[in-house]
C-alpha positions in Angstrom: 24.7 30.9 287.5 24.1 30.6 283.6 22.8 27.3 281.8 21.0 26.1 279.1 18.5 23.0 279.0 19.3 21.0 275.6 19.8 18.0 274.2 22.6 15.8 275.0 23.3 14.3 271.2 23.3 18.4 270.0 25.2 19.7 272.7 28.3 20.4 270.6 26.2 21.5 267.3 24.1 23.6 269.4 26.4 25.3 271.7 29.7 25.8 270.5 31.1 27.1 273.6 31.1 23.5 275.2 33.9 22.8 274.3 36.1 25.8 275.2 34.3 25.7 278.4 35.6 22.1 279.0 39.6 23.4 277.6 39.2 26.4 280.3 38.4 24.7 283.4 41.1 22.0 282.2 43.5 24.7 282.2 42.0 25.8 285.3 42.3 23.1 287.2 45.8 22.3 286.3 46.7 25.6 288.2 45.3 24.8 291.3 46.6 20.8 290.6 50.2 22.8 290.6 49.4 24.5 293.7 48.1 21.8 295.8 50.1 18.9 294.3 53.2 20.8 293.9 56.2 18.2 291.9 53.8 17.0 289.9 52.8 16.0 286.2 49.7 15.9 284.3 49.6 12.3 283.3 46.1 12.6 281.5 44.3 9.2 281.1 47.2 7.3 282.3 48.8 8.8 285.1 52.9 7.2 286.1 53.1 6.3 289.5 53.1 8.7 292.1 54.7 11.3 290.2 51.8 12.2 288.1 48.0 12.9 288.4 45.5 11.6 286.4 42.2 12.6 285.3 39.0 10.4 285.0 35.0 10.8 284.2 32.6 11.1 287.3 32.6 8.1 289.7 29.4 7.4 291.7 31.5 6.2 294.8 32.6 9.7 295.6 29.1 10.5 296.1 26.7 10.4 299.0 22.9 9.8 298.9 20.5 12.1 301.3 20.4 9.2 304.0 25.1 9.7 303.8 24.9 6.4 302.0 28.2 6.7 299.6 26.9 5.3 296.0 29.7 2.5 296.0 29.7 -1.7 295.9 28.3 -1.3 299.3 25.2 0.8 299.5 22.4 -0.4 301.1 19.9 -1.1 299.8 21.5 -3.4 296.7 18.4 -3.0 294.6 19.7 0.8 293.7 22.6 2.9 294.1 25.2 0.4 294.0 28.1 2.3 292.3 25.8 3.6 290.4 23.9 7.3 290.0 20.3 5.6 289.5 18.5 6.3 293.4 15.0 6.0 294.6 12.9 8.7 295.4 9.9 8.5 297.5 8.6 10.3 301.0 10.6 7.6 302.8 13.7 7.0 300.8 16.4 7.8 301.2 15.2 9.6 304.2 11.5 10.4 305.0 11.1 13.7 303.0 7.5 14.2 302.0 7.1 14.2 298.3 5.6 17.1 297.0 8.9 18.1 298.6 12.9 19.1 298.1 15.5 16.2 298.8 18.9 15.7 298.5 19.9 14.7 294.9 23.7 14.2 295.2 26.2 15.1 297.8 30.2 14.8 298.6 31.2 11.7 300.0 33.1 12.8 302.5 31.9 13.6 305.8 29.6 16.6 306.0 29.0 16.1 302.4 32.5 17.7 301.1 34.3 16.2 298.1 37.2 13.4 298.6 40.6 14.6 299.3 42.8 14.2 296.4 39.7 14.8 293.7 39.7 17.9 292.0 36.1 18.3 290.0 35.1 20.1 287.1 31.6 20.2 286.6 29.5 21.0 283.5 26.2 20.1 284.4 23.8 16.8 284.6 22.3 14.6 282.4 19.2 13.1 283.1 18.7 9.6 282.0 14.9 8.7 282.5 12.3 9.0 280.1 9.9 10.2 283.0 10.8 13.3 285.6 10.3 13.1 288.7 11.7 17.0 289.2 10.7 20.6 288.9 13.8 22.3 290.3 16.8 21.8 290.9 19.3 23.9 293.1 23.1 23.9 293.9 25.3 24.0 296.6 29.2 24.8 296.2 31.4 25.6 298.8 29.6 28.4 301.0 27.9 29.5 297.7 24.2 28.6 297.7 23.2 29.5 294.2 19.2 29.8 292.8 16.9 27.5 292.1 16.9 26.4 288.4 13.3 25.7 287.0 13.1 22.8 285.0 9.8 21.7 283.9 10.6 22.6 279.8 13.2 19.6 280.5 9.6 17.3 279.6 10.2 18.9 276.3 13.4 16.9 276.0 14.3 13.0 274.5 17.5 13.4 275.7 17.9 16.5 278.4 20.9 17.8 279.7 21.6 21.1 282.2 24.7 22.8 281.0 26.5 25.8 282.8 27.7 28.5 280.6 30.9 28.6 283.1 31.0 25.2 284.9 32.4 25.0 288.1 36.0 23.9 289.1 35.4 22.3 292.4 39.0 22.2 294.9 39.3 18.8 296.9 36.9 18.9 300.3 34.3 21.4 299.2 31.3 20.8 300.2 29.0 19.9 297.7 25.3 19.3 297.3 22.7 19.4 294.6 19.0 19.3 295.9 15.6 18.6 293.7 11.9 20.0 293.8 10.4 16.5 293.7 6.6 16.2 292.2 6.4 12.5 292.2 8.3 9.1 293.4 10.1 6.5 291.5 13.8 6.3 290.3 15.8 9.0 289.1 19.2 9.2 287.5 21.2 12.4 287.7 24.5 12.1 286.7 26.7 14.8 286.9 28.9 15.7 283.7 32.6 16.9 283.4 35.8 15.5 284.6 38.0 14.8 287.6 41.5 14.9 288.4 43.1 12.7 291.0 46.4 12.7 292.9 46.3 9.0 294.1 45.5 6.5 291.3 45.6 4.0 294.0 41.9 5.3 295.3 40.0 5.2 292.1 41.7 1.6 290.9 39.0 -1.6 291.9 40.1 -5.2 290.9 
């Protein structure tokens, strides 16, 4: 697994290949979308009824925290994680993990930590949006693909630090997912994975 560490505001001045990364697993995804959602459309932004699929940014709610809390209106506690990415670390939350020690970052929300039927992800990489952290490493879980750790202290070095694959990942709907973190210290933490989804069901992502 290729990546880069960078900043986030000169992504695209500093590595031009962002963009046709983000064009190819577009164009990969829409093939599998045309396998598994066979009759259908690409209805971009705006998906038609229930003839077209529709693509979207990231939602917290199709993720899980370490303790299978899913980051939506409802997580407990209400002080953090409530539809949002932001999550508190310590050596009792979200489950007791000593710190000095690896925890659970991110998971699927479905059960066993796979992704939501009817999402197809396409991920990038992650942005981290705290000026201090809390982090050494980081390592990633795909499928039955457990790839290496990625050492990230030189993130410090960072105002505005991103990870960014050289490939990214095109994710099929109920793969298990899971991204895991070498934590040195406690406090919040807001790793927030970048790239795109594409839904089948426009119903399941809508919230009045």
């Amino acid at each position: 697994m290729g990546y880069v560490l960078i900043e986030w505001k000169k992504l695209k001045s500093y590595f031009p290949e962002f963009q046709e990364m983000v064009a190819m697993l577009e164009q990969q995804s829409l093939s599998l979308c045309s396998k598994v959602w066979p009759g259908m459309t690409y209805g971009r932004f705006n998906p038609l009824g229930t003839t077209q699929y529709g693509r979207t940014t990231f939602l917290p709610e199709l993720f899980m925290d370490q303790n299978n809390d899913v980051l939506d209106d409802a997580h407990s506690p209400t002080w953090w994680g409530v539809n949002s990415f932001k999550q508190y670390f310590t050596s009792t939350s979200p489950t007791a993990v000593a710190i000095p020690g690896w925890k659970q970052i991110l998971q699927g929300a479905g059960a066993g930590g796979i992704t939501p039927e009817d999402v197809i992800m396409n991920l990038i990489g992650f942005a981290i949006l705290d000026e201090s952290i809390l982090f050494s490493k980081l390592r990633l879980e795909i499928g039955d693909i457990v790839h290496v750790k990625m050492d990230c202290e030189e993130i410090h070095m960072y105002e505005q630090p991103a990870i960014i694959f050289e490939e990214g990942y095109t994710i099929p709907e109920e793969t298990y997912l899971r991204l895991r973190g070498f934590f040195e210290a406690s406090g919040f933490q807001r790793v927030v994975p970048l790239g795109f989804m594409l839904y089948r069901r426009k119903d399941t992502l809508v919230h009045i």
